[in-house]
Short mmCIF file of the C-alpha atoms (twelve columns), coordinates in Angstrom:
data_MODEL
# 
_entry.id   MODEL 
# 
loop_
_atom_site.group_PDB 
_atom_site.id 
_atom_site.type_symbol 
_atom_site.label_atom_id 
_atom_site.label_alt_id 
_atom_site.label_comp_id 
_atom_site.label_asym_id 
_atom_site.label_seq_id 
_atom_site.Cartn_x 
_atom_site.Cartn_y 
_atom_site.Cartn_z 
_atom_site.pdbx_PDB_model_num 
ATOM 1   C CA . UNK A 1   142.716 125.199 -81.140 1 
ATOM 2   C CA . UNK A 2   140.567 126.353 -83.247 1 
ATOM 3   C CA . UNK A 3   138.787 123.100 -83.699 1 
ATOM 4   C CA . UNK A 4   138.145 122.705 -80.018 1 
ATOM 5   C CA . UNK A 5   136.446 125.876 -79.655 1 
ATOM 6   C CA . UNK A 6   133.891 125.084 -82.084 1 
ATOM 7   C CA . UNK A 7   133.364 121.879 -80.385 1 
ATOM 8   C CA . UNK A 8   132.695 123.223 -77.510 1 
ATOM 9   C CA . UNK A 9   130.326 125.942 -78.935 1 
ATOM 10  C CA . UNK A 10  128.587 123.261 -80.882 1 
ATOM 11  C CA . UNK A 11  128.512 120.921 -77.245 1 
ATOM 12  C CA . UNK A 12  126.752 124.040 -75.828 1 
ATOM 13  C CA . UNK A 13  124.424 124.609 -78.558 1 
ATOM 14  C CA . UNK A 14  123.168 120.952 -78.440 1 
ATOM 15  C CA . UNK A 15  122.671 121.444 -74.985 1 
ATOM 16  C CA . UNK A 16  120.826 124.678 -75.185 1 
ATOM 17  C CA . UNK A 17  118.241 123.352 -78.058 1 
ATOM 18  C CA . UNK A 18  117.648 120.077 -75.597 1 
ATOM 19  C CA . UNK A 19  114.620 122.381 -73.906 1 
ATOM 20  C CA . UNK A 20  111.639 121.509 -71.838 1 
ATOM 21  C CA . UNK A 21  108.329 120.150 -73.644 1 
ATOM 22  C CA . UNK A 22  106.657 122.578 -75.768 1 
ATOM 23  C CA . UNK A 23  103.012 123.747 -75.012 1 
ATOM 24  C CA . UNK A 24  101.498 122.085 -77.651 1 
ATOM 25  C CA . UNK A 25  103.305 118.676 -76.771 1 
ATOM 26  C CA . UNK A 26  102.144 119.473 -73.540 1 
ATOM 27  C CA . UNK A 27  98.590  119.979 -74.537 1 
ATOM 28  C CA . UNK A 28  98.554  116.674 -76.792 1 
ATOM 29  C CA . UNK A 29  99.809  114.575 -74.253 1 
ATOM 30  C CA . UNK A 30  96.961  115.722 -71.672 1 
ATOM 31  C CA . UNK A 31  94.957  115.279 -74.413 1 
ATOM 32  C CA . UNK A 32  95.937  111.688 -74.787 1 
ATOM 33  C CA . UNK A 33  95.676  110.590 -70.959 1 
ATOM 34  C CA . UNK A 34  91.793  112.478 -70.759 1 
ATOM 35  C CA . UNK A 35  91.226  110.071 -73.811 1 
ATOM 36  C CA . UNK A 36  93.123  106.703 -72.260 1 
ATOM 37  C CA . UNK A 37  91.158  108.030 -68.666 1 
ATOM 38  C CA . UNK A 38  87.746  108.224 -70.556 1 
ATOM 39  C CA . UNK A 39  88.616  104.316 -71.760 1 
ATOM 40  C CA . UNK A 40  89.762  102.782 -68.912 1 
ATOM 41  C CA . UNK A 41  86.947  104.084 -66.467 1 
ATOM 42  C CA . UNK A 42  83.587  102.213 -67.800 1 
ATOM 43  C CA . UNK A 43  86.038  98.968  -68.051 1 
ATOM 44  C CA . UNK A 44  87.271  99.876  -64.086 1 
ATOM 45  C CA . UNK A 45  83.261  100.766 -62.664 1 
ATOM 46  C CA . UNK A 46  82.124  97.584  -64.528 1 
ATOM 47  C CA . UNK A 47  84.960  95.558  -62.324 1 
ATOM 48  C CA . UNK A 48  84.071  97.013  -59.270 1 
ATOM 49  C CA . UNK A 49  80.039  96.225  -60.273 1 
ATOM 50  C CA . UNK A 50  80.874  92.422  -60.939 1 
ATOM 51  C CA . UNK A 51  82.951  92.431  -57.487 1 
ATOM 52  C CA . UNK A 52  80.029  93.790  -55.928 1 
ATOM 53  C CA . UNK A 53  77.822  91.596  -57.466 1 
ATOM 54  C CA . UNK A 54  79.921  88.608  -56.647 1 
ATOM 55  C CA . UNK A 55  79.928  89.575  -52.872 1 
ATOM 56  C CA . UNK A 56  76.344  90.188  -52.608 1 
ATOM 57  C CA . UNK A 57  76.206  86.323  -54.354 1 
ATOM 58  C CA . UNK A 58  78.087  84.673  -51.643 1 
ATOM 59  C CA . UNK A 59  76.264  86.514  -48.773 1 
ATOM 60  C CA . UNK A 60  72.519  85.072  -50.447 1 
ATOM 61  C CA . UNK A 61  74.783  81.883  -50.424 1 
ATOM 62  C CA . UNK A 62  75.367  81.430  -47.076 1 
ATOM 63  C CA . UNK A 63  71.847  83.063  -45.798 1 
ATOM 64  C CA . UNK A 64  70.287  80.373  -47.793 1 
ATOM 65  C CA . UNK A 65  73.000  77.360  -46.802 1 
ATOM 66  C CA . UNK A 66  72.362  78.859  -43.214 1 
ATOM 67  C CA . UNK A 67  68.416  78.644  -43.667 1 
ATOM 68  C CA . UNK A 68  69.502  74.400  -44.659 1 
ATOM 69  C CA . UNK A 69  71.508  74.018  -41.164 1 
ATOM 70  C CA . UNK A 70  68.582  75.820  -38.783 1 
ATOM 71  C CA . UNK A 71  66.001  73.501  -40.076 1 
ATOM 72  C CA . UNK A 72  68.559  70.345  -39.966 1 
ATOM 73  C CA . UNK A 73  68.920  71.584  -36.364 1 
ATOM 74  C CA . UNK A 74  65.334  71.880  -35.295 1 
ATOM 75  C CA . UNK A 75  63.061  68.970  -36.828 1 
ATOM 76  C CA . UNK A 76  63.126  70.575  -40.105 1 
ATOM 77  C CA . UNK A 77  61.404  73.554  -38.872 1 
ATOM 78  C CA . UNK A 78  62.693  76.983  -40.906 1 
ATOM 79  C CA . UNK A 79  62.781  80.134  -38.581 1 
ATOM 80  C CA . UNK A 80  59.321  81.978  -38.721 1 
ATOM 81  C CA . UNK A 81  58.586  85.275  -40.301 1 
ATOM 82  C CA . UNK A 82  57.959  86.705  -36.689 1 
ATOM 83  C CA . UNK A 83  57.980  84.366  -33.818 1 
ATOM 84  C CA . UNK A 84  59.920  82.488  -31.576 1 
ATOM 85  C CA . UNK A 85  62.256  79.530  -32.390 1 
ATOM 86  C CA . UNK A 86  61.997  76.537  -32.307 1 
ATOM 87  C CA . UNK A 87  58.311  76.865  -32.710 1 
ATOM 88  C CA . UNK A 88  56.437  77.834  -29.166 1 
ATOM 89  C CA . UNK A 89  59.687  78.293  -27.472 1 
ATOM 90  C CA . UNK A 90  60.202  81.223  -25.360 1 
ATOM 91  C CA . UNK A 91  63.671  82.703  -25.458 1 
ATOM 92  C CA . UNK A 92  65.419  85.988  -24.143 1 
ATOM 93  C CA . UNK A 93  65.088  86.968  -27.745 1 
ATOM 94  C CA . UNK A 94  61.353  86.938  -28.133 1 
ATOM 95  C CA . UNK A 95  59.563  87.091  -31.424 1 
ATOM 96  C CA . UNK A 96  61.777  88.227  -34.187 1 
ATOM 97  C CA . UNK A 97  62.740  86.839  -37.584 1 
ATOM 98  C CA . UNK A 98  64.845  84.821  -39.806 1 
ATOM 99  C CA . UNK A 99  67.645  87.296  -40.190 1 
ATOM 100 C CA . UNK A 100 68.327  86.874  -36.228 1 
ATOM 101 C CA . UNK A 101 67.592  82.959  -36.100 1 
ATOM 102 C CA . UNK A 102 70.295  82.077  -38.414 1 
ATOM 103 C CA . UNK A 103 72.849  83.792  -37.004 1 
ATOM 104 C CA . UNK A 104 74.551  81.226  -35.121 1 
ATOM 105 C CA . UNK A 105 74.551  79.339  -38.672 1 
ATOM 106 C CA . UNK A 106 76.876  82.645  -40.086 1 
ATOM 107 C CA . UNK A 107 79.589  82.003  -37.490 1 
ATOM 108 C CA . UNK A 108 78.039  84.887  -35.579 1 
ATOM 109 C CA . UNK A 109 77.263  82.935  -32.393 1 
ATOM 110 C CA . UNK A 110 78.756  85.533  -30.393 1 
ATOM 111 C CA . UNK A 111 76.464  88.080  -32.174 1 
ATOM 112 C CA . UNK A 112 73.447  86.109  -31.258 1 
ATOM 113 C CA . UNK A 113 74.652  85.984  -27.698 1 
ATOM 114 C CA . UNK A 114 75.321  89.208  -27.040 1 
ATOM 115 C CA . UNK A 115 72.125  89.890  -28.222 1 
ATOM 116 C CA . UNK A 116 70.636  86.758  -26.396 1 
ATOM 117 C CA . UNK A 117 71.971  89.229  -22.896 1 
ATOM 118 C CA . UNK A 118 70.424  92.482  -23.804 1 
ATOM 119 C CA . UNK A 119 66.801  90.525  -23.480 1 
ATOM 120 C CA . UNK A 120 65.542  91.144  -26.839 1 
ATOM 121 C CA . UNK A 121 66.809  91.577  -30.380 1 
ATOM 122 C CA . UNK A 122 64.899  94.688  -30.916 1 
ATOM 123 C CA . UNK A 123 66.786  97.439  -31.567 1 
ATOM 124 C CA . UNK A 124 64.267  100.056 -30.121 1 
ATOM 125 C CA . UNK A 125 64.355  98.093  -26.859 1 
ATOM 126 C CA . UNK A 126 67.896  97.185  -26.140 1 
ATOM 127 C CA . UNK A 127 69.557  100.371 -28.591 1 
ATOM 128 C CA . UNK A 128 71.845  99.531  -31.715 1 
ATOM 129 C CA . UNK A 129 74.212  97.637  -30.075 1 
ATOM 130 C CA . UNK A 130 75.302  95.516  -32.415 1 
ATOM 131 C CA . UNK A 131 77.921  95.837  -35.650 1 
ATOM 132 C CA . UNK A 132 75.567  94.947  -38.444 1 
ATOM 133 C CA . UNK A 133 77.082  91.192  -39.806 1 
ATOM 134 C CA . UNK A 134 79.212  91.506  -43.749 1 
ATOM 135 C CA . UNK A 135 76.686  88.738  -44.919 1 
ATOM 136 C CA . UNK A 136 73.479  90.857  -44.761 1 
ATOM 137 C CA . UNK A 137 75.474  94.405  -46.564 1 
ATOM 138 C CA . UNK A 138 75.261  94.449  -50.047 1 
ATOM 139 C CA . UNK A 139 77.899  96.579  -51.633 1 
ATOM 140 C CA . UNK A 140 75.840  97.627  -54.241 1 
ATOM 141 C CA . UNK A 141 73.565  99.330  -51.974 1 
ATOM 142 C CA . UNK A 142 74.625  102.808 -51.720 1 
ATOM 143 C CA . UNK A 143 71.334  103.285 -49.394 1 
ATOM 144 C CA . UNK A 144 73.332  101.591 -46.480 1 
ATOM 145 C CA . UNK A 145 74.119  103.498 -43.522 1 
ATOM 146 C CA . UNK A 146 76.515  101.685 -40.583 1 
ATOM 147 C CA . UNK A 147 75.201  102.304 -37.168 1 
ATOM 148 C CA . UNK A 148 71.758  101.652 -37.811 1 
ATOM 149 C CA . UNK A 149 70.986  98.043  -37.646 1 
ATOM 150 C CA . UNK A 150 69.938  98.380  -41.045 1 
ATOM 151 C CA . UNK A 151 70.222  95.282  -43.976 1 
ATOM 152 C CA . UNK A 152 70.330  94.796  -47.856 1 
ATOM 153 C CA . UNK A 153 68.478  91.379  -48.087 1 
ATOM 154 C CA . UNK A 154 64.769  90.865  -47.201 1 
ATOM 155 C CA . UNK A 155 63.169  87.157  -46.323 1 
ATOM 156 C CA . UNK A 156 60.258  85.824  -48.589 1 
ATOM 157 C CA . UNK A 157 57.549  85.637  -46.470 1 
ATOM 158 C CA . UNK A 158 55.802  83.397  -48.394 1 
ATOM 159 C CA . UNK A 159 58.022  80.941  -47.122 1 
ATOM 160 C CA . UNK A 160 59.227  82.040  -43.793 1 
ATOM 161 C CA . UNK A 161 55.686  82.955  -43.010 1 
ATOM 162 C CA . UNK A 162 54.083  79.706  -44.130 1 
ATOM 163 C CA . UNK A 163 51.927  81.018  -46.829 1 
ATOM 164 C CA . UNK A 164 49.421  79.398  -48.414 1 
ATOM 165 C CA . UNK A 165 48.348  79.458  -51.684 1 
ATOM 166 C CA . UNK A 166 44.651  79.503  -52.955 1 
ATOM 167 C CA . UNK A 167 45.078  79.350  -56.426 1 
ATOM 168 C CA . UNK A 168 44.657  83.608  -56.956 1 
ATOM 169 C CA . UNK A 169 46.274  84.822  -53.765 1 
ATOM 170 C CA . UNK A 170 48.883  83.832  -50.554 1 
ATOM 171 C CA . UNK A 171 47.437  83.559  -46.876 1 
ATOM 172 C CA . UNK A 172 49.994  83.595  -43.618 1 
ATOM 173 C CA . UNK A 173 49.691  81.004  -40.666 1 
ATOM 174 C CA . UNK A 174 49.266  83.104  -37.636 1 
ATOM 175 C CA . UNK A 175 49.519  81.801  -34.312 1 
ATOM 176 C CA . UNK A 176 47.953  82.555  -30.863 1 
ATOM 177 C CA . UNK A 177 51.381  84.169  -29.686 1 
ATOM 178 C CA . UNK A 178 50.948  86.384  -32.838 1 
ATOM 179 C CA . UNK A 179 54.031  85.139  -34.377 1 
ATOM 180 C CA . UNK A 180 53.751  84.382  -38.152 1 
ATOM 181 C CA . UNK A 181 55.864  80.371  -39.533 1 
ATOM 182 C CA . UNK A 182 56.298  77.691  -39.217 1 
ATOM 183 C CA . UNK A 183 57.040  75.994  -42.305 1 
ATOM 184 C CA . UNK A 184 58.986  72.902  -42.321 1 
ATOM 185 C CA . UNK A 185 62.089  71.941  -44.825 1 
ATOM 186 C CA . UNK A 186 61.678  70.513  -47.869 1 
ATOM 187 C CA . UNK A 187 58.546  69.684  -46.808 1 
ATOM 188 C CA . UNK A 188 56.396  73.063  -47.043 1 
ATOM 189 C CA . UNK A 189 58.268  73.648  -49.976 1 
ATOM 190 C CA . UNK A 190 56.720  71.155  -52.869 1 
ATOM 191 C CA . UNK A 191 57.491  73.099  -55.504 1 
ATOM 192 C CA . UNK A 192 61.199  72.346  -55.286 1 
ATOM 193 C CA . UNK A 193 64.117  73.991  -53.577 1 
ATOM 194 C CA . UNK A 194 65.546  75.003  -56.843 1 
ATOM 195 C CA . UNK A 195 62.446  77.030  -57.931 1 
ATOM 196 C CA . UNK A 196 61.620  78.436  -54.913 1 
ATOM 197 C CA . UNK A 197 63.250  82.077  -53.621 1 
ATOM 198 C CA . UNK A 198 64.387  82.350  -49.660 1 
ATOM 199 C CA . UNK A 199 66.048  85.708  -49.713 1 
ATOM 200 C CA . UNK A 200 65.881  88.573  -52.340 1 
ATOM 201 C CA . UNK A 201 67.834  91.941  -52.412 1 
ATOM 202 C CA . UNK A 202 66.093  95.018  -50.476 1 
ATOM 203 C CA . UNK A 203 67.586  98.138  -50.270 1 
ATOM 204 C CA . UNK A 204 68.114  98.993  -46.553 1 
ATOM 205 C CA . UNK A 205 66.538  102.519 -47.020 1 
ATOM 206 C CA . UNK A 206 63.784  103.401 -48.933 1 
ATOM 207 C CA . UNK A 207 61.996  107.198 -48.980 1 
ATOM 208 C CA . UNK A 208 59.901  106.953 -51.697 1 
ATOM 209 C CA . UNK A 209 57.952  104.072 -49.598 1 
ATOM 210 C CA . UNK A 210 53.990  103.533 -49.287 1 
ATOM 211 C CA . UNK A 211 52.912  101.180 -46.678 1 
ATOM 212 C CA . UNK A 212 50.052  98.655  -47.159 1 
ATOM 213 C CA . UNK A 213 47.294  101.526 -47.347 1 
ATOM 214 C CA . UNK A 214 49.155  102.939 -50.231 1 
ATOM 215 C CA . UNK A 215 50.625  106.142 -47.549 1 
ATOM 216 C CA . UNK A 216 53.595  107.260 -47.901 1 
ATOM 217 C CA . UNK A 217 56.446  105.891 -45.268 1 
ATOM 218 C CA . UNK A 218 59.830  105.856 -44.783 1 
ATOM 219 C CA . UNK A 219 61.103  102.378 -44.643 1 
ATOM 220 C CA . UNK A 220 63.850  100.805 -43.334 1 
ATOM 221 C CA . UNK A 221 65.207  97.180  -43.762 1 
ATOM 222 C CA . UNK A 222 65.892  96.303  -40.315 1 
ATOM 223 C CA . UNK A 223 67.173  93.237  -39.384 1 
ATOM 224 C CA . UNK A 224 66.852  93.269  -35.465 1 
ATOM 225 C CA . UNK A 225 63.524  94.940  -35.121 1 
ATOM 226 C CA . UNK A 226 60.494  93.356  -34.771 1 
ATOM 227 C CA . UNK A 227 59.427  95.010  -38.333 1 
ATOM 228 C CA . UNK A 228 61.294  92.150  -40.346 1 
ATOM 229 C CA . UNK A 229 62.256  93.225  -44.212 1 
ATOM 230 C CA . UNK A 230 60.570  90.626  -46.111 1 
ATOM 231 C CA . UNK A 231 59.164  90.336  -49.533 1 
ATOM 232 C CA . UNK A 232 55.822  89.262  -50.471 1 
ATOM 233 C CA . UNK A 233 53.700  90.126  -46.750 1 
ATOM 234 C CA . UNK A 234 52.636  93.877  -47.657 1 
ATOM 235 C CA . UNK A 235 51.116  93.181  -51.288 1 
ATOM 236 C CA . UNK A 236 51.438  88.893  -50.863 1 
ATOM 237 C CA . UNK A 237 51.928  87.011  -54.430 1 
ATOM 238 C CA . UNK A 238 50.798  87.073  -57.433 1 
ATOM 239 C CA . UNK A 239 51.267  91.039  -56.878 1 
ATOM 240 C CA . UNK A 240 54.596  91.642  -56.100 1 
ATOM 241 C CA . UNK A 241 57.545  93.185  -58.143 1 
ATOM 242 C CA . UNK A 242 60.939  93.750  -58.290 1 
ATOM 243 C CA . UNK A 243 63.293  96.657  -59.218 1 
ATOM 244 C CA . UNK A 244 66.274  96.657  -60.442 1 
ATOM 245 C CA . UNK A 245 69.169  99.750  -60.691 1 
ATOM 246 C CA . UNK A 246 67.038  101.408 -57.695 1 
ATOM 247 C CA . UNK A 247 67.914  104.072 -55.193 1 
ATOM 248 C CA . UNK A 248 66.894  105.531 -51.661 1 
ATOM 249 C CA . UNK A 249 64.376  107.970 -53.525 1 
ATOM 250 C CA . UNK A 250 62.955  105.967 -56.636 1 
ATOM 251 C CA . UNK A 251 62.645  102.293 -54.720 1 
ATOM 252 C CA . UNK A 252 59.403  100.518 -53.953 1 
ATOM 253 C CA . UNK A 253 59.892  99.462  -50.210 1 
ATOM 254 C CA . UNK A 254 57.245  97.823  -48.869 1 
ATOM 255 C CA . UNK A 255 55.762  96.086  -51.769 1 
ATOM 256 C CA . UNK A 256 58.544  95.246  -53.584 1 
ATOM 257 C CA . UNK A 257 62.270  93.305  -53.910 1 
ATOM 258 C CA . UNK A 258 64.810  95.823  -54.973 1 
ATOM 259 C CA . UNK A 259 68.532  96.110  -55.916 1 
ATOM 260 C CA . UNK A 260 71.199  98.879  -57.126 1 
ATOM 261 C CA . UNK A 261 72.583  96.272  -59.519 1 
ATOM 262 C CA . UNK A 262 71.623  97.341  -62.955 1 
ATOM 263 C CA . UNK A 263 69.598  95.195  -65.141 1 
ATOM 264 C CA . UNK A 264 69.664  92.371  -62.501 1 
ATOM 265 C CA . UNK A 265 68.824  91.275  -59.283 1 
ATOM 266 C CA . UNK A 266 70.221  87.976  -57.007 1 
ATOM 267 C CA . UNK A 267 68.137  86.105  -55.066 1 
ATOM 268 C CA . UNK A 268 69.341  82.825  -52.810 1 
ATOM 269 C CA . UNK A 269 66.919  79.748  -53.622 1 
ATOM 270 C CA . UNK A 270 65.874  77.122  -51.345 1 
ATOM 271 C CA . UNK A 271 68.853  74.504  -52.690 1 
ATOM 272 C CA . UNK A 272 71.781  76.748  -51.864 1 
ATOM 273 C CA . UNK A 273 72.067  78.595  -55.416 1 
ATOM 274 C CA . UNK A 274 71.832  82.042  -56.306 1 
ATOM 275 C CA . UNK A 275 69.555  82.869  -59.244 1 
ATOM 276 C CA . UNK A 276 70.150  86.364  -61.115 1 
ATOM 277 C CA . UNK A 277 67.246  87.731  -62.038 1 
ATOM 278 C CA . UNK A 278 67.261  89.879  -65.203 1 
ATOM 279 C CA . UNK A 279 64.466  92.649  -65.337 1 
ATOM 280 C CA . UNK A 280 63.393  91.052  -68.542 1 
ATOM 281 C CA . UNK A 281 61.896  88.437  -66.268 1 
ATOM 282 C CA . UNK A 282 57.993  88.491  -66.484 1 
ATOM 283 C CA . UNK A 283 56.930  89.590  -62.886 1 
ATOM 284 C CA . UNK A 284 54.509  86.112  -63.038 1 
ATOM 285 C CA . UNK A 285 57.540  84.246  -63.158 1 
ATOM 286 C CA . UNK A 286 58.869  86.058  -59.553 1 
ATOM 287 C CA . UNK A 287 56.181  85.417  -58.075 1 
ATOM 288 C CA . UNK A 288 55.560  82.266  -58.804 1 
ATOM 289 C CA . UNK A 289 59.439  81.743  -57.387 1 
ATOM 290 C CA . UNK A 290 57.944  83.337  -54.265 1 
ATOM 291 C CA . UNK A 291 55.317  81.060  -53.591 1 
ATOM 292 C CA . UNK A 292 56.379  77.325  -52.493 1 
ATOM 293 C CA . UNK A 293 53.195  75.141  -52.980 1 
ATOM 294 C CA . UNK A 294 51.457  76.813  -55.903 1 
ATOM 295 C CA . UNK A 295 51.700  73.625  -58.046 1 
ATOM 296 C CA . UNK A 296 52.345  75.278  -61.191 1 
ATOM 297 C CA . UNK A 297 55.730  74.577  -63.638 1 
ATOM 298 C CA . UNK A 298 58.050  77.705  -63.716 1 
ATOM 299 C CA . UNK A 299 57.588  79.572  -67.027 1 
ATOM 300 C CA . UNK A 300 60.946  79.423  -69.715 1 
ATOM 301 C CA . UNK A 301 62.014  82.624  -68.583 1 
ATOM 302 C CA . UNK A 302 63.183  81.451  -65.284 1 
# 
């Protein structure tokens, strides 16, 4: 009987010591998730910056593939910097720029006709209408605001605008109408698709911005105003830069291509590709990417 008691005391004893976590195994254990937290994040951001940089990859991709299928369409003529299209021809759309033209080649025909019934693709004239297509955001650009018409990629005007080159600077072809092209494909482009830049990264919204007469300015990357984003017009080659790891109040704007990717920035080439561009790259070498017909072999650091 005896024996049973103590049993059952001991059973109930056991049970009794078989307590709750201590505070200081409570404390070491938070102390050991903080540490596997603090290891884990930089390895989870830098995932989520490669998946943003892949996106913003495929979207130059297409632009530039859809750049390819406009001029295949129309005689080999590329869509101007500002102007109509095809060349001289007078559409409900009016004079606009690239990022409109090659919508149709995005599988966002129904975009450009929606547009095509408002009578313009201005924004200030027929009001942002219009759901801002996936292929022109860049998830790396935390400047971005939906609603606004606004766009991460700006169009080299070097090329859009049919620049020449005079051996130290870039002149535009302007026409009567006022509009600013026409450059034909692969024609205006002797250089080589593969060394020549179509689209670059440009943060949607810039404050820090000075226009051409070195004011101040907000600017905004719009893609349906008549005030196309573009790289290369304001301060034209051999001048211009490019940023990398900038934001709304540190960025260039007018004068330059910029991106939130650190260290880097993408830009779709003539062929189809997509060229990162470190910031180690001398700024000679960019522009000479910009400029189509200079004549001149790409440096080693391309």
């Amino acid at each position: 009987m005896s024996k049973v008691v103590r049993t059952a005391r001991e059973s109930k004893e056991r049970r009794h010591c078989r307590g709750g976590f201590t505070l200081i195994e409570l404390l070491v254990v938070i102390a050991i998730i903080a540490i596997l937290i603090g290891l884990l994040l930089p390895a989870v951001q830098k995932v989520r910056a490669a998946a943003a940089r892949s996106q913003c990859s495929n979207n130059l991709k297409q632009m530039s593939l859809a750049v390819q299928n406009c001029a295949d369409t129309y005689q080999s003529y590329l869509p101007p910097m500002v102007g109509y299209y095809p060349p001289n021809g007078v559409t409900s759309l009016g004079q606009t720029g690239p990022h409109i033209w090659i919508l149709p080649f995005i599988e966002q025909q129904n975009l450009f006709n929606t547009m095509a019934s408002y009578g313009s693709a201005w924004d200030t004239q027929a009001g942002i209408a219009y759901d801002t297509p996936k292929p022109y955001i860049c998830p790396s650009d935390s400047t971005y605001q939906t609603g606004k018409g606004w766009t991460s990629y700006g169009a080299n005007a070097v090329v859009f605008g049919n620049g020449q080159y005079t051996g130290s600077t870039v002149t535009y072809t302007k026409m009567s109408n006022g509009s600013y092209g026409y450059s034909r494909f692969p024609s205006s482009i002797p250089d080589g698709t593969t060394n020549t830049i179509l689209w670059t990264e440009k943060l949607a919204n810039c404050t820090n911005s000075k226009n051409s007469s070195n004011n101040p300015v907000l600017f905004v990357s719009t893609w349906m105003n008549s005030n196309v984003p573009v790289v290369g017009y304001y301060q034209t080659p051999p001048n211009v830069a490019f940023q990398t790891g900038a934001n709304q109040t540190n960025c260039l704007g007018y004068t330059a291509a910029t991106s939130g990717h650190t260290a880097a920035i993408l830009a779709g080439l003539g062929d189809g590709s997509v060229r990162m561009i470190s910031q180690g790259m001398s700024t000679t070498t960019f522009n000479l990417a910009l400029i189509p017909n200079d004549g001149l072999p790409m440096p080693s650091d391309w």
